[in-house]
C-alpha positions in Angstrom: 33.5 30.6 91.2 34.4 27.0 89.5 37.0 27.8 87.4 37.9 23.8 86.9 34.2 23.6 84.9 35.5 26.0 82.2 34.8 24.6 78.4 37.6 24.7 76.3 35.7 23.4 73.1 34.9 26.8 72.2 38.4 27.4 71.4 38.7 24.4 69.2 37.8 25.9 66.1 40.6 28.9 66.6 43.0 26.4 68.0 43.0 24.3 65.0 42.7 27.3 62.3 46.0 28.8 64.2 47.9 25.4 64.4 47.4 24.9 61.0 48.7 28.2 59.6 51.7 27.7 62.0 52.2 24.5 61.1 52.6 25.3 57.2 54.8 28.4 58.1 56.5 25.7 59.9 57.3 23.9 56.9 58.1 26.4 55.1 60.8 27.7 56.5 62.2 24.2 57.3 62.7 23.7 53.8 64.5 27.6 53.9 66.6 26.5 56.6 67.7 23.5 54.8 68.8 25.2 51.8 70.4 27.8 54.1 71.3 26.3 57.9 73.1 29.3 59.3 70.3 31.7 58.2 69.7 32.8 61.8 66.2 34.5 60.9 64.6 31.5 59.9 65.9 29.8 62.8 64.5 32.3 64.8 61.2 31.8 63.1 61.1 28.1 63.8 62.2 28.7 67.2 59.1 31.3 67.4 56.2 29.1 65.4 57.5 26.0 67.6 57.0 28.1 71.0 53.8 29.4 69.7 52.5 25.7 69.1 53.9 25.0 72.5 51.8 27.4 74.3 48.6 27.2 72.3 48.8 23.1 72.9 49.3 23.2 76.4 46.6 26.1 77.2 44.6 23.3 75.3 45.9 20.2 76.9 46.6 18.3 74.2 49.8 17.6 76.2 51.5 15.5 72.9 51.7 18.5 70.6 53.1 20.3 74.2 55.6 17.9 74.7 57.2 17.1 71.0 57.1 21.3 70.8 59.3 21.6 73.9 61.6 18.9 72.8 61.7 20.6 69.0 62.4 23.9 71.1 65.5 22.8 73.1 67.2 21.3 70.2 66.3 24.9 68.4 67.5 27.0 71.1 71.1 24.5 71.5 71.7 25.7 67.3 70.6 29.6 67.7 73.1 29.6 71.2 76.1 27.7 68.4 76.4 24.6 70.9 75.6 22.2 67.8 75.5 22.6 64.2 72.7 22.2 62.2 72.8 19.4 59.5 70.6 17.5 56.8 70.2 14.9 59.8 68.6 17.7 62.1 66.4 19.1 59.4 65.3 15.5 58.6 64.0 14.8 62.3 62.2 18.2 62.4 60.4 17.5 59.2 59.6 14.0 61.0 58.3 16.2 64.3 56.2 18.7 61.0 54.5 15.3 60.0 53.4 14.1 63.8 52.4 17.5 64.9 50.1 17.7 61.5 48.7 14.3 62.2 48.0 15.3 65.6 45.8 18.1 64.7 44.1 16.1 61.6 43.0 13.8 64.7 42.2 16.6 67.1 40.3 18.0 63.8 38.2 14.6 63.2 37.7 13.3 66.7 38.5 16.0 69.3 41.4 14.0 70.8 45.5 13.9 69.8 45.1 9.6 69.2 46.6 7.0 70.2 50.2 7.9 68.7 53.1 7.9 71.0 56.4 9.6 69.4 58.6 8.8 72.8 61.7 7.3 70.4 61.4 10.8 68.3 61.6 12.8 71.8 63.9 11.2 72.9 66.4 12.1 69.5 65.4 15.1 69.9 66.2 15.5 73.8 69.7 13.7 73.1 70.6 16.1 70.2 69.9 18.4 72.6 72.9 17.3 74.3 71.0 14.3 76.3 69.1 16.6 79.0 66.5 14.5 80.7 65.8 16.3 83.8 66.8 13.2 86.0 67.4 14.7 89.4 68.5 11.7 91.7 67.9 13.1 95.1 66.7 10.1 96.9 65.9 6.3 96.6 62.6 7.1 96.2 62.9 10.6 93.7 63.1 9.6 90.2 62.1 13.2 88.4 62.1 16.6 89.5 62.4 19.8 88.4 62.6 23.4 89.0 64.5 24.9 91.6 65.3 23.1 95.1 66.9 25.7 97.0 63.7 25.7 99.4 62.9 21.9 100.7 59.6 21.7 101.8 58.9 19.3 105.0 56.7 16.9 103.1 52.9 17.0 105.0 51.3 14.6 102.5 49.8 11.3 104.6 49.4 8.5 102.5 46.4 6.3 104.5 45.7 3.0 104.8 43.2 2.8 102.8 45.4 4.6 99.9 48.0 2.2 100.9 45.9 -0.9 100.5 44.8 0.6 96.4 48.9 0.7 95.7 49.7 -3.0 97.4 47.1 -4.7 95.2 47.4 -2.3 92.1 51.2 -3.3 92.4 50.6 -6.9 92.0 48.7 -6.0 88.5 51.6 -4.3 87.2 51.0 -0.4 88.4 53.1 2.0 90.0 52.3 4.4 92.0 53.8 8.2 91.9 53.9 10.8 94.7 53.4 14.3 92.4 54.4 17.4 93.6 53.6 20.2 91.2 54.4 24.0 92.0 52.5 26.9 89.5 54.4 30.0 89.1 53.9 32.8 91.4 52.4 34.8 88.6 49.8 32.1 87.4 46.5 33.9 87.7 43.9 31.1 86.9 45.8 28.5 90.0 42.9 26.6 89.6 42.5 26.7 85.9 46.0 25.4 85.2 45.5 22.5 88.1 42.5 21.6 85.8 45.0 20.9 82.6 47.2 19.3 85.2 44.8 16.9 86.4 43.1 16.1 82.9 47.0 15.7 81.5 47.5 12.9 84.1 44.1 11.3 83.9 45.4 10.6 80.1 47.7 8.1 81.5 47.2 8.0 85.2 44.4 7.7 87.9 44.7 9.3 90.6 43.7 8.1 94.4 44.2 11.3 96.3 44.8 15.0 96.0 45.7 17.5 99.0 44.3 19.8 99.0 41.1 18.1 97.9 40.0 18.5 94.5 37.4 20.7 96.2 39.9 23.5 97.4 41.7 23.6 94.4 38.3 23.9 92.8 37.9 27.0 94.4 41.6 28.2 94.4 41.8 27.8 98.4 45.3 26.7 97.7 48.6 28.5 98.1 50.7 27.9 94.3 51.2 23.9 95.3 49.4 20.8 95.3 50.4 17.2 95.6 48.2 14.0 94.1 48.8 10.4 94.5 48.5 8.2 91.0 48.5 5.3 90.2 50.0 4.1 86.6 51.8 1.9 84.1 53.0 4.9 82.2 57.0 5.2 83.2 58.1 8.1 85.7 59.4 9.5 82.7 56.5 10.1 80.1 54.8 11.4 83.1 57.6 13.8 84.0 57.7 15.2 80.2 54.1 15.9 79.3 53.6 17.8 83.0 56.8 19.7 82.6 55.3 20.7 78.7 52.2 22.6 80.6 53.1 26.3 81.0 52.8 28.3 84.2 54.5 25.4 86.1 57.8 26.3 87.9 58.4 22.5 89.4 57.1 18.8 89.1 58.4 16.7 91.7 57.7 12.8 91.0 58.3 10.6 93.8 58.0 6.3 93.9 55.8 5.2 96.2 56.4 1.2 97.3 54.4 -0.9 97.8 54.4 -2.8 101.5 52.5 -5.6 101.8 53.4 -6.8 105.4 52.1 -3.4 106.7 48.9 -4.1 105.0 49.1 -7.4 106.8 49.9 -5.7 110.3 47.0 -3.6 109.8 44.4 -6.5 109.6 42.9 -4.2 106.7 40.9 -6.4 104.5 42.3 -7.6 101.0 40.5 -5.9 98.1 39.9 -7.9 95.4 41.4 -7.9 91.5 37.7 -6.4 90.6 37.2 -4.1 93.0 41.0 -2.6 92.6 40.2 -2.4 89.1 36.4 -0.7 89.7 38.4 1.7 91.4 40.9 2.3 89.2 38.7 3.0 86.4 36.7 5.3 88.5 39.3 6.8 90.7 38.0 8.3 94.4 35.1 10.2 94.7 36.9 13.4 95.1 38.3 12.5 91.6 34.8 11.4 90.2 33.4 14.5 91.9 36.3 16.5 90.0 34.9 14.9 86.4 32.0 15.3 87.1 30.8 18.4 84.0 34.3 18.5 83.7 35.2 15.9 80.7 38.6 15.4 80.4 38.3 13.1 77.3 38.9 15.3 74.4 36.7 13.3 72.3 33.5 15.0 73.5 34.8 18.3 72.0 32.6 18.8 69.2 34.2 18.5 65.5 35.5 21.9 64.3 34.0 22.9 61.2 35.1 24.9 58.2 36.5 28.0 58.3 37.8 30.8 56.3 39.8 33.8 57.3 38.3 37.4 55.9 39.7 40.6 55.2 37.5 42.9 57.6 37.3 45.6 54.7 35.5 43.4 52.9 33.2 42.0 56.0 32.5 46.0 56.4 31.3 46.2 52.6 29.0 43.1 53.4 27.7 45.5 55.8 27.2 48.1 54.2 25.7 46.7 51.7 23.1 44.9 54.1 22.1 48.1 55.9 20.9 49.0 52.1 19.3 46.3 51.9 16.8 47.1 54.5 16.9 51.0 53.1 15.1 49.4 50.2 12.9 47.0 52.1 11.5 50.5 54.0 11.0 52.0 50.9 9.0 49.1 49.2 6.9 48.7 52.5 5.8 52.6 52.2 5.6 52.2 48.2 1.6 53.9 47.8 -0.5 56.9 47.0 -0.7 58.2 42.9 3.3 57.6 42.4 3.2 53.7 43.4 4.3 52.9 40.1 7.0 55.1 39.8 8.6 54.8 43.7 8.0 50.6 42.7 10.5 50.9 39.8 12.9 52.7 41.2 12.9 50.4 44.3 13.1 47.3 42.4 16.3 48.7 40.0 18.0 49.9 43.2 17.1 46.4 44.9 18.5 44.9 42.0 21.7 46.1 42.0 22.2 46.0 45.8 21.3 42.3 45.6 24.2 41.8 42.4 26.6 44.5 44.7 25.9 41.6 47.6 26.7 38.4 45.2 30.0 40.0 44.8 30.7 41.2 47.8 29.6 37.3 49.4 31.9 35.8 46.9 34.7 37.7 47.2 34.3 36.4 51.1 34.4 33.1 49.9 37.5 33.6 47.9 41.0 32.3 49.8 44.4 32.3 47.6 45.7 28.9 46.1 49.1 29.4 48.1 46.6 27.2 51.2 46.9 24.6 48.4 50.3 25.3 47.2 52.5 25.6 49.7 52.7 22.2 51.4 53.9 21.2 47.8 57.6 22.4 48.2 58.0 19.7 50.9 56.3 16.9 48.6 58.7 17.1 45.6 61.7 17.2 48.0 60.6 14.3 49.4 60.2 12.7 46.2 63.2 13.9 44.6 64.4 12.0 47.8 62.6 8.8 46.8 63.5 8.5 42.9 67.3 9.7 43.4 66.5 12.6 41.8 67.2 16.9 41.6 64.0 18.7 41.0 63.3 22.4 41.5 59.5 23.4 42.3 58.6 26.7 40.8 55.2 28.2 42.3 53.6 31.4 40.6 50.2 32.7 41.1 50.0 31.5 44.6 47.5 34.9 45.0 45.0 33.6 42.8 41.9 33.4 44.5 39.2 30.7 44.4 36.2 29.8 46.0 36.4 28.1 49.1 34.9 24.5 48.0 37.2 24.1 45.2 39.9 24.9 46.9 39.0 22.0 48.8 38.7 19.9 46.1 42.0 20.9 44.4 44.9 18.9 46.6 44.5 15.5 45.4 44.6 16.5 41.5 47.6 18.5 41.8 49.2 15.8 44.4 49.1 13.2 41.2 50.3 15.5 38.6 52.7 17.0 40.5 53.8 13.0 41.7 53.9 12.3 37.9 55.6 15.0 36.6 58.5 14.2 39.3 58.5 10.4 38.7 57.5 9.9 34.9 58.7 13.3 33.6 61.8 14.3 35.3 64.8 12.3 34.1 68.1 10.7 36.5 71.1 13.5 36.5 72.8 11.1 34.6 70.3 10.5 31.9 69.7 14.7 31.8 73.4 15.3 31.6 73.2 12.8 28.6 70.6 14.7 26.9 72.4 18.0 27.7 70.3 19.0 30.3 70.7 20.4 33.6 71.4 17.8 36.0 68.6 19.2 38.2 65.2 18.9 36.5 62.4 22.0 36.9 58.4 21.7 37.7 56.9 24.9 37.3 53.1 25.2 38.6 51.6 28.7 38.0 47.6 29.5 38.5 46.1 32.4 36.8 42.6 33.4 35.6 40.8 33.5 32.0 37.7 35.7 32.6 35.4 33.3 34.9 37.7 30.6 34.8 40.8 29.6 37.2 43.3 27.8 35.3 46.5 25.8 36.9 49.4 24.7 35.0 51.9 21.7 35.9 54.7 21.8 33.9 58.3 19.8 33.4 61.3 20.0 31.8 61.3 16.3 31.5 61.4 13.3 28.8 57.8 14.0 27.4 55.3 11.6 27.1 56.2 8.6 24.6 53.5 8.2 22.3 55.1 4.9 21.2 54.8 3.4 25.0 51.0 5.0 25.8 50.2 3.3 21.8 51.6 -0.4 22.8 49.9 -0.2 26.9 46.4 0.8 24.9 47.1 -2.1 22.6 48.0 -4.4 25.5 44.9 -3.3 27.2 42.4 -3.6 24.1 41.7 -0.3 24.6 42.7 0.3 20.5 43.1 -2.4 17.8 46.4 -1.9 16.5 45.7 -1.9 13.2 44.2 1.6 13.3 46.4 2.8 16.2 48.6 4.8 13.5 46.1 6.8 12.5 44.4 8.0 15.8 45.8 11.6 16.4 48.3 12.0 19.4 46.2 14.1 21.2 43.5 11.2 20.8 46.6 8.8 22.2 47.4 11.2 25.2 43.7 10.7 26.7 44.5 7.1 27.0 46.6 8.1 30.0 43.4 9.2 31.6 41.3 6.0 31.7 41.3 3.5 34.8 44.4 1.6 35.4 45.9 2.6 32.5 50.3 3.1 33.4 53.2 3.1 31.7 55.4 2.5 34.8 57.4 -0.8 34.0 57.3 -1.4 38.0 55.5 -1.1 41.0 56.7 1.8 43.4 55.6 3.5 46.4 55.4 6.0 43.9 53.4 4.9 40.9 52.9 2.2 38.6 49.2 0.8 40.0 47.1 2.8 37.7 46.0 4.8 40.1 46.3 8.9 39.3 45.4 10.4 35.8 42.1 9.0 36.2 41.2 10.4 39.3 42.6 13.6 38.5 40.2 13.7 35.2 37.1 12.5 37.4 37.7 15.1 40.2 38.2 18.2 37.7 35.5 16.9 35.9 33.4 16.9 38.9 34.1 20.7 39.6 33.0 21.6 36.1 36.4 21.9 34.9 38.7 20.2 31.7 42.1 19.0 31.9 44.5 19.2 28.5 47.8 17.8 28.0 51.2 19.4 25.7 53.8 17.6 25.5 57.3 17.3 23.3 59.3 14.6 23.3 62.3 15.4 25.5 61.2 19.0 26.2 58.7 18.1 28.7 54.9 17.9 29.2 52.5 20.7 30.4 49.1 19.9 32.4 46.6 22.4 32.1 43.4 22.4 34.2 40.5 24.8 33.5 38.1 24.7 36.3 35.0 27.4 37.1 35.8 30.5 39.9 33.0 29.2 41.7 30.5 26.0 42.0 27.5 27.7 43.9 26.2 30.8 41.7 27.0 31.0 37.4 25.9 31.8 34.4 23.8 29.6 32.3 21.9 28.9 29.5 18.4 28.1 29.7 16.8 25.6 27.2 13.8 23.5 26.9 13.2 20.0 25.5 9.0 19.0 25.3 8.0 20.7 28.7 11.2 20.1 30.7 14.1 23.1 31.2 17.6 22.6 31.5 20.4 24.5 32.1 23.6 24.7 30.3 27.1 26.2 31.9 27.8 29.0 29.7 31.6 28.5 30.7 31.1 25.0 28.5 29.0 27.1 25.7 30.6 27.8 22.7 28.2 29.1 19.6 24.3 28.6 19.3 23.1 27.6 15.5 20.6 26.4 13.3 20.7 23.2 11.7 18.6 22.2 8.7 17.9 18.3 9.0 19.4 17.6 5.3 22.5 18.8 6.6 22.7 16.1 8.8 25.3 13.3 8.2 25.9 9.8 9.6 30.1 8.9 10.0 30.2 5.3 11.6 26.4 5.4 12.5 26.4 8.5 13.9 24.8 12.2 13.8 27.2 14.7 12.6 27.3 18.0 11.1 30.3 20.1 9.3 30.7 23.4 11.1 33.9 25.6 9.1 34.6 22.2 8.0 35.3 20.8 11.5 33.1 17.8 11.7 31.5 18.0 15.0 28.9 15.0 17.1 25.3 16.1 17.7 23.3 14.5 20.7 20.0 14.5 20.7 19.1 15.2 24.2 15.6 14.6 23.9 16.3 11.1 23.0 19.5 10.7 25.7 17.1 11.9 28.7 14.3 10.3 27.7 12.1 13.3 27.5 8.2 13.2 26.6 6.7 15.3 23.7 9.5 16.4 22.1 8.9 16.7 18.6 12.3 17.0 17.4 12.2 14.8 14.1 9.3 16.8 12.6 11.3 20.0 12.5 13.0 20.4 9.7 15.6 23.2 11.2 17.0 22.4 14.9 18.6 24.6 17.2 22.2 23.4 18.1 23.9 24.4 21.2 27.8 23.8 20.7 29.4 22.8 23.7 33.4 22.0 24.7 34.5 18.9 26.1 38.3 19.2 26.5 39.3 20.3 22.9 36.4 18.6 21.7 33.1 20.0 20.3 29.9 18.5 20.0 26.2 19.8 19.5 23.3 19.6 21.8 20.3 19.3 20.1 17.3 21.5 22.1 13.9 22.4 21.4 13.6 26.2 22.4 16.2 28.6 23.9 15.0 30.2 27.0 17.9 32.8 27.1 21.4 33.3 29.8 20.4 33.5 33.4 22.9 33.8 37.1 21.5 30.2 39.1 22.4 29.2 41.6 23.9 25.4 42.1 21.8 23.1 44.2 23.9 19.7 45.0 21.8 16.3 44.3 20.6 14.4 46.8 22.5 11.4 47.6 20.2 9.1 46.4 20.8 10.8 42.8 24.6 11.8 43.4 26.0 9.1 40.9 23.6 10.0 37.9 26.0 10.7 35.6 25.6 13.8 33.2 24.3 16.5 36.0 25.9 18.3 38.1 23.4 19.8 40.0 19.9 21.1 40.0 18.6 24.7 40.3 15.5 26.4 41.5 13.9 28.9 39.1 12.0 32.2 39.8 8.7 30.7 38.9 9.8 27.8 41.7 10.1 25.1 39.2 13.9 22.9 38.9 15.5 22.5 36.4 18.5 20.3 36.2 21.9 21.8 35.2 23.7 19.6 32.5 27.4 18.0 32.8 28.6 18.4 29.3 32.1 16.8 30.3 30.4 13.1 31.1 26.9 13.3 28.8 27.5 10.2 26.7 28.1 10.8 22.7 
């Protein structure tokens, strides 16, 4: 049996799932332990979730997350055994090691490979917090690392031949080393050659390796004792090499021995010079043994395939799912022996119960897809402590809600919207202490961000205890940016004034920070909700603070709609946007500033005329004299939709636009109906008044 051939890319997926959940529990309780650094259970924790991550990386061999883990885990286990103290200065370097571990599996997540990134200056903090253990072992000239014990010196049997000896002369005189590597697995190991697979790929990341006794072939087939000694060569330092081949688990001892280089024995020998080409040719390509050893076994991560997107389910609700499916095919028996005089009847009754199977299944499906907001949620607590950091500042996060569930692809699309709320809440809202103790306010300012639903609807609030907006300021910038003549900027209503914020490049900052000040944020965060079907308001009082609320659908693929016509086209209409259906007489019609109003409980509200706005053939609109009027929300806006005929509510389901017709602005998507024609499903939050 070849157990060196084994694939490890089906693990991927589960690898990267795991690491992430560990590594957000990881923060977590980082940012517990700093409020709290002698609470001995979360240390414990972070002891465990960093041990956890060590394993699960070196089973992998992604031997970078292995080896920052270990290093995280010495300096861990010094504080839990009360050797050294644990400070602000500690917590700051473990954040550092939650930030390389997470871009580490973002790249292993893209590309199927750890990158390019080399943390040896953060290891080697870490290893001298941990009172400066290195694992240097001078035994002779030669020995630079070792570990593990040494009470049993084997006679060393491994022959180093000519023509090995001629590859480390003339790789020496282009700058490599060569290494004699002893490693020793632990009598328990059951896989021996499974783990000198990881061994061998974790030095072919930095190494190449000339020889191997036993041959690659042996160990291939474990006819090996629990030892095995190669011969690299490298411009990696004994010590990186030492580190990551320690971080692989099952190994009780790594010897690393320098080998020299000896010209005049080459010259002694008569053996023929090799060449700068051919050295490198072989090199690159290592022995055969070695190539024979790659060979179906790909060592280079990058031919992993990409891990897609998963979700986690309850299995009480996969067994409903089930359930429901095996009545599914109940029915589909029934219908196929629907005959005889009672046809009619036994049809009926099979449709109705198919029917409500079928609804019983959307539920069940999209209660599959639902996940909490806390996977959005809780890397927050880390960002606003950074920040508070940053602006010289004491702010308090307060999360509620966090068990609010979504659907899976708005979840996804949720992160960067609250990221730049949440950035300008703590940077724009929340005062200086010395400016809040001033206004006879806490020193340390509060963000609250709660989620809750509102029938079909998931709404998030982001709310601060801070200045307020200034009406005066956002007034003088849209001035400044002609985006108001200022001779009628008094009269525009301050909610009118507040949506300034929201167009491109619009700030208030009076300088350029890592933080804000380059336009970039409230825009976005309008253009992203708006693209999920959702509205964004804004409350504010002046030095009570300012409240973000975003109103965004449960779900993008299935909702209710209504159906209208216009000439012989049908649309559909979110009936989360849909507010009241009426009838117009065209006298009632008025123009203010050229265009088509009408007074509705004496709220003048816009009508649009979709015929005319899509361009749609044989619509006889302006021979009626009465025109149905489908009131819609935008924001706390109204306006009317002027439609021919009202088809009625129907449950579609979303189709996305092809990307030829993605950036056609007032769609959001297009649906198939039951007679198999489309109909496109309006964007009420970007159709053009």
């Amino acid at each position: 049996m070849i157990v060196m051939s084994m694939d490890m890319s089906q693990y991927l997926s589960l690898f990267i799932e795991e690491s992430k959940e560990h590594l957000q529990n990881l923060n977590t309780h980082i940012l517990e332990l700093e409020k709290n650094p002698d609470d001995m259970p979360v240390l414990n924790e972070i002891f465990r979730v960093a041990h956890t991550l060590k394993g699960m990386a070196g089973t992998m061999g992604f031997v970078k997350m292995s080896t920052l883990t270990h290093s995280m885990e010495n300096v861990l286990q010094e504080i839990r055994n009360e050797r050294i103290q644990c400070n602000s200065q500690i917590v700051d370097i473990l954040f550092q090691c939650l930030d390389v571990l997470e871009s580490y599996i973002n790249s292993i997540a893209e590309t199927g490979s750890e990158g390019g990134r080399e943390n040896d200056e953060l290891i080697r903090l870490l290893d001298n917090i941990a009172n400066g253990q290195t694992g240097i072992v001078p035994q002779s000239s030669e020995t630079a690392f070792s570990s593990g014990s040494h009470s049993e010196e084997k006679e060393d049997d491994f022959i180093i031949d000519e023509y090995s000896q001629g590859i480390i002369n003339n790789a020496a005189k282009m700058g490599f080393n060569a290494y004699k590597i002893r490693v020793v697995l632990n009598q328990g190991c059951v896989l021996k050659s499974a783990r000198a697979f990881i061994v061998f790929r974790t030095l072919e990341k930095n190494a190449d390796i000339i020889k191997s006794q036993p041959s690659v072939e042996d160990i291939e087939d474990e006819k090996f004792d629990f030892e095995f000694t190669v011969l690299v060569v490298s411009k990696a330092s004994q010590e990186l090499l030492f580190r990551e081949l320690t971080s692989i688990s099952e190994i009780d001892e790594v010897n690393i021995t320098i080998v020299q280089s000896d010209a005049s024995a080459e010259e002694q020998s008569g053996m023929s010079q090799f060449d700068k080409k051919e050295i490198q040719q072989h090199i690159e390509k290592g022995s055969k043994e070695i190539s024979a050893l790659k060979a179906g076994k790909k060592s280079d991560h990058s031919v992993i395939p990409k891990a897609g997107k998963t979700v986690r389910v309850d299995i009480e609700r996969l067994d409903h799912l089930m359930n429901l499916v095996s009545e599914l095919i109940i029915i589909k028996t029934q219908l196929e022996n629907v005959g005889g005089k009672d046809q009619s009847k036994h049809f009926n009754e099979s449709i109705e119960y198919l029917e409500r199977v079928s609804t019983s299944i959307h539920d069940a499906v999209m209660k599959v897809r639902m996940v909490p907001v806390e996977m959005v949620f809780n890397r927050f607590p880390r960002m606003i402590r950074d920040l508070a950091r940053e602006l010289g500042k004491q702010i308090e996060l307060n999360m509620m809600g966090e068990e609010t569930e979504v659907d899976r692809t708005v979840i996804d699309e949720l992160t960067d919207p609250l990221i730049h709320l949440l950035r300008n809440s703590a940077d724009h809202g929340i005062e200086k202490p010395e400016e809040r103790r001033q206004k006879n306010k806490p020193e340390t300012g509060t963000i609250n961000l709660a989620a809750y639903h509102d029938g079909n609807n998931v709404v998030i609030e982001v709310e601060d205890d801070g200045a307020g907006i200034n009406i005066e300021k956002v007034k003088a910038k849209a001035i400044e940016k002609g985006l108001v003549d200022a001779s009628i900027v008094d009269s525009i209503s301050e909610n009118d004034i507040i949506r300034f914020l929201f167009e491109p490049s619009f700030s208030t900052a009076e300088q350029v920070t890592d933080v804000s000040g380059r336009g970039v944020g409230l825009d976005v965060v309008k253009t992203k909700i708006e693209s999920l079907g959702g509205v964004i308001e804004v409350e504010t009082k002046k030095d009570l603070g300012s409240k973000f609320i975003i109103r965004f659908p449960l779900t993008l693929a299935i909702i209710q709609a209504l159906m209208v016509e216009l000439g012989t086209e049908k649309y559909a209409i979110p009936l989360s946007s849909t507010k009241e259906i009426i009838t117009v007489k065209t006298e009632d019609i008025k123009l203010v500033q050229k265009k088509e109003t009408i007074i509705v409980r004496d709220q003048v509200i816009p009508l649009i005329r979709l015929a005319k706005l899509l361009d749609v053939p044989d619509s006889h609109l302006d021979n009626n004299k009465k025109l149905t009027v489908v009131i819609v929300k935008k924001g706390d806006k109204l306006f009317g939709l002027v439609v021919d005929n009202l088809i009625g509510q129907h449950e579609i389901v979303i189709k996305p636009m092809s990307k030829h017709l993605a950036d056609i602005k007032g769609f959001v998507g297009a649906t198939i109906l039951g007679d198999g024609q489309v109909a496109l499903i309006l964007d009420t939050n970007t159709l053009s008044l």
